[in-house]
N, C-alpha and C positions, 0 to 999 in steps of 0.2 A: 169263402170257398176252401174247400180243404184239397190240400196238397196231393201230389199222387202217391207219395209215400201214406200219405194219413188213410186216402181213399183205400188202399191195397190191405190196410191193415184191417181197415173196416169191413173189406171183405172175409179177412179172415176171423174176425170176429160175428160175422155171419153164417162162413162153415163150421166152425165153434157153437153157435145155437143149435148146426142140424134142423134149421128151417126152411126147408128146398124153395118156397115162395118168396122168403128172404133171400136168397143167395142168386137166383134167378134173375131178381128185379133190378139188379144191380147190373148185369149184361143188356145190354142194345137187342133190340130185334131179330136182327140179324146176325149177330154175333155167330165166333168160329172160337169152339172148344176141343182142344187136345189133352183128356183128361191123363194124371196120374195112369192110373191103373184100366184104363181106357186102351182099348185095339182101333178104333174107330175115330174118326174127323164128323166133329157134331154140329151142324150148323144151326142155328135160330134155338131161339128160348126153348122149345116145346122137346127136342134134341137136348138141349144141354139140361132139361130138369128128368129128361131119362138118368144119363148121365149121374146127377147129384142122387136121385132115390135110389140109385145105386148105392153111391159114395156116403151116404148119411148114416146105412144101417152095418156102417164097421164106425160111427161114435167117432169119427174124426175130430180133431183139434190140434192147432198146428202153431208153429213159434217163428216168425222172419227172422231169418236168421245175418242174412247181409241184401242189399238192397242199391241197386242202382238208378237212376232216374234221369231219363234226359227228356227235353223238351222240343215239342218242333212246330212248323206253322204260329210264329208268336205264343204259344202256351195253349195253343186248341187240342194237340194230339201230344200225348207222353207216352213213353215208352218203358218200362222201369223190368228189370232184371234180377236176378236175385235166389235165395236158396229159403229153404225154408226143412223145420221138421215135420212132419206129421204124424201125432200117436192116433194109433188103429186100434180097435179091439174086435177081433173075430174070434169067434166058439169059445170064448168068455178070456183070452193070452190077449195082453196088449203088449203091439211092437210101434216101432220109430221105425216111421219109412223116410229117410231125407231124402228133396228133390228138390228142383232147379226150376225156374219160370220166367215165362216172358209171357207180360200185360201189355198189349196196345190198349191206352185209353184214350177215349174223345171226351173233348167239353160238354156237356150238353148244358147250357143256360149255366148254373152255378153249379152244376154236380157233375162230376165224372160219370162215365159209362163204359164198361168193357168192349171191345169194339172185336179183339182177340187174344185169347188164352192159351198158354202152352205152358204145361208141367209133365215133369218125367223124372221117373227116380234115377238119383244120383249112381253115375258110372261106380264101381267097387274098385 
């Protein structure tokens, strides 16, 4: 089973592909998304791949930058913290937007699952 740190990475090596069915599968059901660049509170899969075919056609790819991880319920729910960068490109300018996040994750069998999401770009 991989770690919540490995899990989180692996997400981002998912928003990295820019494959919305990829990056989805990885959230619960039910899941609660408070995207980046997001105005909106997105509940359940079908919401948060509005959400991502948004977010995919500015070419995201992102770097964890610090990462905290705690554990609760004997290792069923983790919680992990953390900064990240993420390079954009719109109307062909790539910029680095860094921002800040909090994963709630749940066990599911051997694999993590996104349970709740929250990023926002970093205060100036």
């Amino acid at each position: 089973m991989k770690t919540p740190t490995e899990f989180i990475e692996e997400w981002m090596e998912a928003v990295c592909s820019n494959d919305v069915e990829s990056i989805v599968s990885i959230y619960k059901e039910d899941a609660i998304l408070l995207g980046t660049l997001d105005k909106k509170v997105r509940q359940g899969r079908d919401q948060i791949k509005g959400y991502f075919d948004f977010f995919i056609k500015l070419k995201p790819c992102g770097k964890i930058t610090e990462i905290v991880v705690e554990a609760y319920d004997s290792g069923r729910f983790a919680v992990a913290n953390g900064t990240y960068d993420f390079d954009l490109t719109e109307n062909g300018e790539q910029t680095t937007a860094p921002a800040r996040f909090t994963f709630v994750l749940e066990r599911a069998g051997i694999n993590w699952k996104i349970q709740s999401h929250h990023s926002s770009k970093q205060p100036e």
